[in-house]
N, C-alpha and C positions, 0 to 999 in steps of 0.2 A: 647521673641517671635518675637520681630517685627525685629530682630538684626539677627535670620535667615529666615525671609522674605527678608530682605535685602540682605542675601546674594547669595539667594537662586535668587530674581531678577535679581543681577549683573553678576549671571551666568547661566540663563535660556536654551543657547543653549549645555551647558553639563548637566545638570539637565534631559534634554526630550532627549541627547544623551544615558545617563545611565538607564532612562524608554527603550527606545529601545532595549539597550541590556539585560537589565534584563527580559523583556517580550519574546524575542527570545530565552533565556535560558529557561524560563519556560515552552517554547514551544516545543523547539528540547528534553525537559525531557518528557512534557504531549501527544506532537502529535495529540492534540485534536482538533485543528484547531478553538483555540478558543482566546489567546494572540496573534495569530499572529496577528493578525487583532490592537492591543492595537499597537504593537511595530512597525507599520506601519503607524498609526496614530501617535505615539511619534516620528516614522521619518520626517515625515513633518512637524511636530512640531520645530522641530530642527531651519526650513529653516525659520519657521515664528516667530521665538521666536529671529529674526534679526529686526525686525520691530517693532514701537513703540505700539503694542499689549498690554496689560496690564494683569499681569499673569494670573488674576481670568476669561479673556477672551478666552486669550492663554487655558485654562483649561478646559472651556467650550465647545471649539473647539474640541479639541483633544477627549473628551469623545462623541461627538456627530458624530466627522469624525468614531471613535473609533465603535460605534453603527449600525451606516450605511454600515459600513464593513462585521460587525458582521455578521448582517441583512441580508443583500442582497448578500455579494459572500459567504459568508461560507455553501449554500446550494448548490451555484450551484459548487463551490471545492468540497465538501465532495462527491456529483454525479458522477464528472469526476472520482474521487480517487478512490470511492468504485464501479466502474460498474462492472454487472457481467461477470464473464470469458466466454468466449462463447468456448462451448465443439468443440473440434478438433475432427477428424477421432477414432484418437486413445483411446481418453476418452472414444468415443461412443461404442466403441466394448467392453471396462471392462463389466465382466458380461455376455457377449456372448458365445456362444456354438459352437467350431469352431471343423474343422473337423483335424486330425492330418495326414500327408502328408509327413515325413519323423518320425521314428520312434525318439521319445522322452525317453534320458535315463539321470538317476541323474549324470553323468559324461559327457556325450554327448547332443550339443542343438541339436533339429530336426525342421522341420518346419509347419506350420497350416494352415490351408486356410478357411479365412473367407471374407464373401462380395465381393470374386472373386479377392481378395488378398491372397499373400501369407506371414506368417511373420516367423521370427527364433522365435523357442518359446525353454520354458527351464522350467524343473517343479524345484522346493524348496524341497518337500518334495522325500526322497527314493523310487520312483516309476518310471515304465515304462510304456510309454504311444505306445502302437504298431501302426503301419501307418495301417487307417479305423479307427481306434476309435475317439469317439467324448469326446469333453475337456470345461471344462469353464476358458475362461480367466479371470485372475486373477487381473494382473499388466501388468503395460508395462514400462521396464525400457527400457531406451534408445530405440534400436530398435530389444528389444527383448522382448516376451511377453511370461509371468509367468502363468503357464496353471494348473489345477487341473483335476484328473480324474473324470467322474462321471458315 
């Protein structure tokens, strides 16, 4: 035991270099945003484990820098990461009842006019949508929007 303390002392700044990367592997596998904070604290570790430190302090450190990481940024990360998506134009019209403006055929796009726009629309299913009929948007792939009769 005391024969790999010793060796484990005499080589302290690869020891908390190998925490590092072993704690960023577990991380880029979990994404949970919960090692990184260890393998950041094992990287400073690195820089302090050059100074006459003594492991069991060195150790102390690292799990209490380790804590305080945890603690106080992994809330306000996980915030920025998960904010919600804020609905654009085109979200807000799925679900809409738009009026059809150039006739819609399953071979042929026509076009729809809703909110005082006009879009290329195109149905999925084998149907024809005649110009004056009313349609619900579906989808909007790229800048054409997937319409259903009703």
């Amino acid at each position: 035991m005391d024969n790999i303390l010793s060796v484990l002392s005499n080589n302290l700044p690869w020891v908390w270099f190998a925490v590092t990367i072993i704690c960023i592997v577990i991380e880029t596998l979990t994404l949970s945003l919960t090692t990184i904070w260890f393998g950041i604290s094992s990287f400073v570790m690195v820089f302090l484990s050059f100074t006459p430190i003594p492991f069991i302090a060195q150790l102390f450190i690292f799990v209490v820098l380790a804590l305080i990481l945890l603690i106080f940024t992994r809330p306000i990360v996980q915030k920025k990461i998960s904010q919600k998506k804020i609905a654009t134009n085109y979200e807000k019209i799925i679900g809409q009842i738009a009026v059809v403006t150039k006739t819609i055929t399953p071979l042929n796009k026509g076009t729809i006019k809703i909110n005082g726009m006009e879009w290329t629309a195109a149905v999925k299913e084998d149907i024809t949508i005649e110009t004056g009929n009313k349609c619900e948007i579906e989808e909007i792939a790229g800048v054409t929007a997937f319409v259903k009769k009703i």
